[in-house]
C-alpha positions in Angstrom: -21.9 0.5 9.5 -20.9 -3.5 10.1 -17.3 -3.9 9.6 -17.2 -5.3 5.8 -13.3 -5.6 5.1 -10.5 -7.2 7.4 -7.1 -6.2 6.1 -5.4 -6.1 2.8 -4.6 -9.6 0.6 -2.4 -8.9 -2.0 -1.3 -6.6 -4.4 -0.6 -6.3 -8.1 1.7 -4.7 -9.8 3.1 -3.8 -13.1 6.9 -4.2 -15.0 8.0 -3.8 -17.7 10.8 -6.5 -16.7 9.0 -8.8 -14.8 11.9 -11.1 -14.0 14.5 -8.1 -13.0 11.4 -7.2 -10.7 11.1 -10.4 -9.3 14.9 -11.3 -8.7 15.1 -7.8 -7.1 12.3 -8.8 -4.4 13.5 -12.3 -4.0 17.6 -11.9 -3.7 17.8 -8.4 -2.4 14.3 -7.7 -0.4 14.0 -11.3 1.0 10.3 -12.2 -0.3 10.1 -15.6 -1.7 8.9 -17.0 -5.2 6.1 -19.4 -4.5 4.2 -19.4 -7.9 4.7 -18.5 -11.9 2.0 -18.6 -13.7 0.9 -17.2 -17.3 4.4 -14.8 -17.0 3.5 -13.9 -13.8 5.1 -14.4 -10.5 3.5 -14.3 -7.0 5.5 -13.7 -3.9 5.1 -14.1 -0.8 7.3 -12.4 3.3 8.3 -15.2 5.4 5.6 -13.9 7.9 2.4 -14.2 4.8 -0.6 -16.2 6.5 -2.1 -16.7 2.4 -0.2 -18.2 -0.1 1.5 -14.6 -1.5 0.9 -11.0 -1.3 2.7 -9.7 -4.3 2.0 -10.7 -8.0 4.4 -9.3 -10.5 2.6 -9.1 -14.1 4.3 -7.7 -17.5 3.3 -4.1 -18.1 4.2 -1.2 -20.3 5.3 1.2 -17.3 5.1 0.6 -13.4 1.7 1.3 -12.3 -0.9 -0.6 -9.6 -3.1 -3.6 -11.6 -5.0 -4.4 -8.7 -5.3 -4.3 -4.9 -7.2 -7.3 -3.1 -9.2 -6.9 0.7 -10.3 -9.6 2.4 -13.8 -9.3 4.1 -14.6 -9.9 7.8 -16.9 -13.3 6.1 -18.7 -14.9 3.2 -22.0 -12.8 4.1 -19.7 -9.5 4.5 -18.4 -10.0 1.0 -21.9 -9.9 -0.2 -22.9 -6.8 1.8 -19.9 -4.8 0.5 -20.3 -6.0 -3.3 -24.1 -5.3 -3.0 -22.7 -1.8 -1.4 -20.6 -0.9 -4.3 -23.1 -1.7 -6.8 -25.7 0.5 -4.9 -22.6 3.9 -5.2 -23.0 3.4 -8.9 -19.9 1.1 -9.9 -20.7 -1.9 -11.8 -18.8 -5.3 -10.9 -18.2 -8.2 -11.9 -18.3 -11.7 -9.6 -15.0 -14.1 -11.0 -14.7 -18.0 -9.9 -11.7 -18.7 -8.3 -8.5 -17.9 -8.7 -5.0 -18.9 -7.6 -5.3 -19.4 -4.1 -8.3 -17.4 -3.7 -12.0 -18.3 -3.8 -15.2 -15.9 -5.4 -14.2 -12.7 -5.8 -16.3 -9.8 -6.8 -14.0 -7.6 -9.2 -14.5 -3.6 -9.7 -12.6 -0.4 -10.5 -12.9 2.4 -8.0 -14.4 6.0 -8.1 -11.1 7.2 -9.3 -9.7 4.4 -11.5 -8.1 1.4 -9.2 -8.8 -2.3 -9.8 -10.3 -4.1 -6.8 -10.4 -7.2 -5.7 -12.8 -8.1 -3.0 -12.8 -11.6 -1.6 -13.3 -14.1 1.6 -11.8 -17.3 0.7 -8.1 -17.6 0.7 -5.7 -20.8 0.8 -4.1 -21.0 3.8 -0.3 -21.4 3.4 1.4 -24.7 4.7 4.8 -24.1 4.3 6.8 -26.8 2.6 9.5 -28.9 5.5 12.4 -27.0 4.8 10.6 -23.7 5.5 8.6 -25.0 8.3 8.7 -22.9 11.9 9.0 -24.8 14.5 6.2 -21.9 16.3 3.1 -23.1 15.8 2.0 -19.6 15.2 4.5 -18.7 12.3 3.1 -19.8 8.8 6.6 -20.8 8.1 10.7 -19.7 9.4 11.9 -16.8 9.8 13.7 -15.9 6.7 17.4 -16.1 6.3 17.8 -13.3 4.0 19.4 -10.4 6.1 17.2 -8.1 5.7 13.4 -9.3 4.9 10.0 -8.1 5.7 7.2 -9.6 7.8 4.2 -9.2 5.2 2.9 -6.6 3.5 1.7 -3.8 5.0 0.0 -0.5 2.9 -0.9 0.8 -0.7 -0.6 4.9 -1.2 -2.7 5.4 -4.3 -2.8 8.8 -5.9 -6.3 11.0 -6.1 -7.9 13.6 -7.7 -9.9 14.2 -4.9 -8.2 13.2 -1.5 -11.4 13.3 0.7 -13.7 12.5 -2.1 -11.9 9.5 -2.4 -11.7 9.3 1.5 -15.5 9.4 2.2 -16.3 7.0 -1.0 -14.0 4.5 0.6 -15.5 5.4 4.6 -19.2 5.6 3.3 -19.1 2.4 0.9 -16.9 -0.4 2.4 -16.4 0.7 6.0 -12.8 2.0 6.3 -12.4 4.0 9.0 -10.0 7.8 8.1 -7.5 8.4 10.5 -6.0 11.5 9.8 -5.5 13.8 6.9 -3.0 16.4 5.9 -4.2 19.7 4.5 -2.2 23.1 3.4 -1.1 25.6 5.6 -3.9 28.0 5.4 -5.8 26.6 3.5 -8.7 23.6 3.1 -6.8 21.8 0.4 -6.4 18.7 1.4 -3.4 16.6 -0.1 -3.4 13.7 2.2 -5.3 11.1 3.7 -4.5 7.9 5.4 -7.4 4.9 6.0 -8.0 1.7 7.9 -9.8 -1.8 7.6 -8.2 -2.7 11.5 -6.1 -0.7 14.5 -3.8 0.0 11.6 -2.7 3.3 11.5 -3.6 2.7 7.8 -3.7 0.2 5.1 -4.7 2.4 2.8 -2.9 5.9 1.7 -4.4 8.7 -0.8 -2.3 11.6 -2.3 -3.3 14.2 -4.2 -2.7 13.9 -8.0 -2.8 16.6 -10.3 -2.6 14.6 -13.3 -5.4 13.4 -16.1 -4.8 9.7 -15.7 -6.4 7.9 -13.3 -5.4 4.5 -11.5 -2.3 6.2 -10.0 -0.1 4.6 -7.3 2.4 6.4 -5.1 3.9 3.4 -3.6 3.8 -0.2 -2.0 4.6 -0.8 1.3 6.1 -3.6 3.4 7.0 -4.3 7.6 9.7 -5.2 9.6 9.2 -6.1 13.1 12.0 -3.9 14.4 13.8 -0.2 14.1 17.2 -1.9 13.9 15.8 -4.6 10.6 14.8 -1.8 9.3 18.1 0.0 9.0 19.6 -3.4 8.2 17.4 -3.6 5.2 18.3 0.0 3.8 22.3 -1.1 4.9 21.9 -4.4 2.6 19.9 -3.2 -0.2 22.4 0.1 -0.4 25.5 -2.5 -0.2 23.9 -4.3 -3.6 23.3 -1.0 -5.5 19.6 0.3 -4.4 19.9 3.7 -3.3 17.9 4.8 -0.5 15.3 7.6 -1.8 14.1 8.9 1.4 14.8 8.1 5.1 15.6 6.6 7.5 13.1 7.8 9.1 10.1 8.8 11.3 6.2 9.9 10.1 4.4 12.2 12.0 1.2 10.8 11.3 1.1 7.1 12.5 4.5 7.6 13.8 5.7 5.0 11.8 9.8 4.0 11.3 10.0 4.8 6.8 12.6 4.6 4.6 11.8 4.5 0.8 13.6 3.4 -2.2 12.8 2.1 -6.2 12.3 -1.2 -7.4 14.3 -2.1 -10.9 10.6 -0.8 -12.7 11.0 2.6 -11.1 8.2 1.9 -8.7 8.4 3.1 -5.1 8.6 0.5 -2.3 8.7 1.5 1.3 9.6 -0.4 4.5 7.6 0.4 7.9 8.3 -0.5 11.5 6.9 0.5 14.9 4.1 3.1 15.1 0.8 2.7 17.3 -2.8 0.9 17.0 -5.7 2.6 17.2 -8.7 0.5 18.9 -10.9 4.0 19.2 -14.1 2.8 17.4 -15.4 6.4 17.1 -12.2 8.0 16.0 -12.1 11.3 14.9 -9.6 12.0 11.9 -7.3 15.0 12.8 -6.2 17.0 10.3 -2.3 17.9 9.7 -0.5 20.2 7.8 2.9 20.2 6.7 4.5 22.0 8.9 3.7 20.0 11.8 5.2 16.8 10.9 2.7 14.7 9.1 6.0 13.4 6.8 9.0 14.0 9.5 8.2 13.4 12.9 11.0 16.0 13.8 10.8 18.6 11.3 13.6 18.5 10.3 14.3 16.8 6.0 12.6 17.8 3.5 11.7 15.3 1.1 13.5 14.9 -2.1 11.6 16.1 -5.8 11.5 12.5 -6.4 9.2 11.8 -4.0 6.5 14.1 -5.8 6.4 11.1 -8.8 3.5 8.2 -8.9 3.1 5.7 -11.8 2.5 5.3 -14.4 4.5 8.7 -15.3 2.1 11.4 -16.2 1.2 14.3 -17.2 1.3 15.8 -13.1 2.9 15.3 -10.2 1.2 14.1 -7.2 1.5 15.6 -3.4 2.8 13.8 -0.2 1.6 14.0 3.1 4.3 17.3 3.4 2.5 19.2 0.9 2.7 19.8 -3.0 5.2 20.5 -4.9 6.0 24.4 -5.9 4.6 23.6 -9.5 1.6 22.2 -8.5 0.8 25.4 -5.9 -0.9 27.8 -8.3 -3.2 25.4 -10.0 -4.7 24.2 -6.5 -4.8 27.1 -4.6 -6.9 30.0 -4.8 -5.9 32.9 -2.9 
């Protein structure tokens, strides 16, 4: 298949205190407010090529309102719209938006909103956050401990490869590994990617009824050492750290995890590897070799086990399931 997507845009997400939200990313993750509009506010990391990449809108609970992909071109956005429509999902085609052209708008095999779209305003940084590298879309930020631009969505399942292969077979993403139970073919885990991303994209399983789920937003750092920074400023102002510091098996990404004033999960990445292998074959991990903890060696918390909105389940993680969810997903 052509390559129909580039990289991820934007995100939305849900609070029920949008403003607490906001001041939370702005003052202690150093993302910066660039737009409010119709109660919502758009945010944007010093290192953002489009005008933001996180829109905070009023909602009952946390949870995921929509997750935006750029296309490769204009013709590519017509291929994969055309392709979605041809899987069974009806969409809908929306006129611009704020900083963003024709979109064609749909919700996924398992409940998320897309957003599919080509055209996207360029940011041009105002003079008192202009770089003086051509290359930067504006300064570095000040804030001690700020990330680069967004980097993944984990979204939560009821069918990890089902989900996998819709997303592979429809729009082009390419799976790079996936996690499975020790000794068995349950599969609880999968990561995807639009680029040489280890992924963009991140599936858990979810053993609840409600569908849309999201486990967690993700952002970068350039560096191991900003990365401990962040988790040594954000713990300073009163943010706990949930999980981490520290290292993924799969992707071999730098993590550390912590809550947002909504409750939702945000993690921060550095390092890892690209992947230019156009064939790639995903491998398949279980927990015991690392997939979550490159060295074995902490077991994640109960907490992590949560995605939002709250539900009636709990969801898996790439180190397996939770004891409560073992007997209704495996069959001995």
């Amino acid at each position: 298949m052509e390559k129909l997507l580039s990289h991820i845009a934007h995100l939305e997400i849900a609070s029920p205190d949008v403003e607490a939200s906001a001041e939370f990313y702005e003052k202690h993750f150093g993302l910066r407010i660039v737009d409010r509009i119709d109660g919502a506010v758009y945010l944007r990391c010093w290192g953002d090529h489009y005008r933001y990449s996180l829109v905070v809108r009023e909602g009952a609970a946390p949870a995921l309102t929509r997750m935006a992909w750029r296309t490769q071109s204009a013709e590519a956005l017509e291929v994969a719209a055309a392709r979605v429509q041809e899987s069974g999902i009806e969409g809908t085609w929306v006129d611009s938006g704020n900083g963003h052209g024709r979109a064609f708008e749909f919700v996924g095999p398992f409940g998320h909103p897309v957003r599919l779209l080509w055209e996207l305003e360029r940011f041009e940084a105002e003079s008192e956050f202009a770089s003086i590298y051509p290359d930067r879309p504006e300064k570095r930020s000040s804030h001690a401990a700020a990330p680069r631009f967004l980097d993944h969505v984990t979204i939560a399942s009821t069918d990890v490869d089902g989900f996998a292969e819709w997303h592979r077979d429809v729009l082009g993403f390419r799976l790079m590994a996936r996690t499975q139970l020790d000794d068995t073919n349950v599969s609880v885990f999968s990561v995807l990617t639009t680029n040489e991303k280890s992924h963009d994209l991140g599936v858990v399983l979810d053993h609840s009824t409600t569908p849309g789920r999201v486990n967690h937003i993700a952002f970068w750092v350039d560096t191991h050492e900003e990365l401990l920074i962040t988790a040594d400023v954000l713990m300073e102002n009163g943010t706990p750290m949930e999980h981490g510091p520290g290292v993924h098996g799969i992707g071999e990404q730098q993590y550390l995890y912590f809550r947002e004033p909504s409750g939702l999960r945000v993690e921060l990445n550095s390092g890892g590897y690209r992947n230019y292998v156009p064939d790639w074959e995903a491998n398949t991990w279980t927990p015991s070799a690392g997939g979550s903890n490159f060295y074995r060696n902490a077991p994640i918390p109960d907490s992590i086990f949560q995605s939002f909105p709250a539900a009636n389940g709990l969801t898996a993680t790439e180190e397996g399931i939770h004891p409560d969810m073992y007997a209704a997903l495996v069959i001995s």
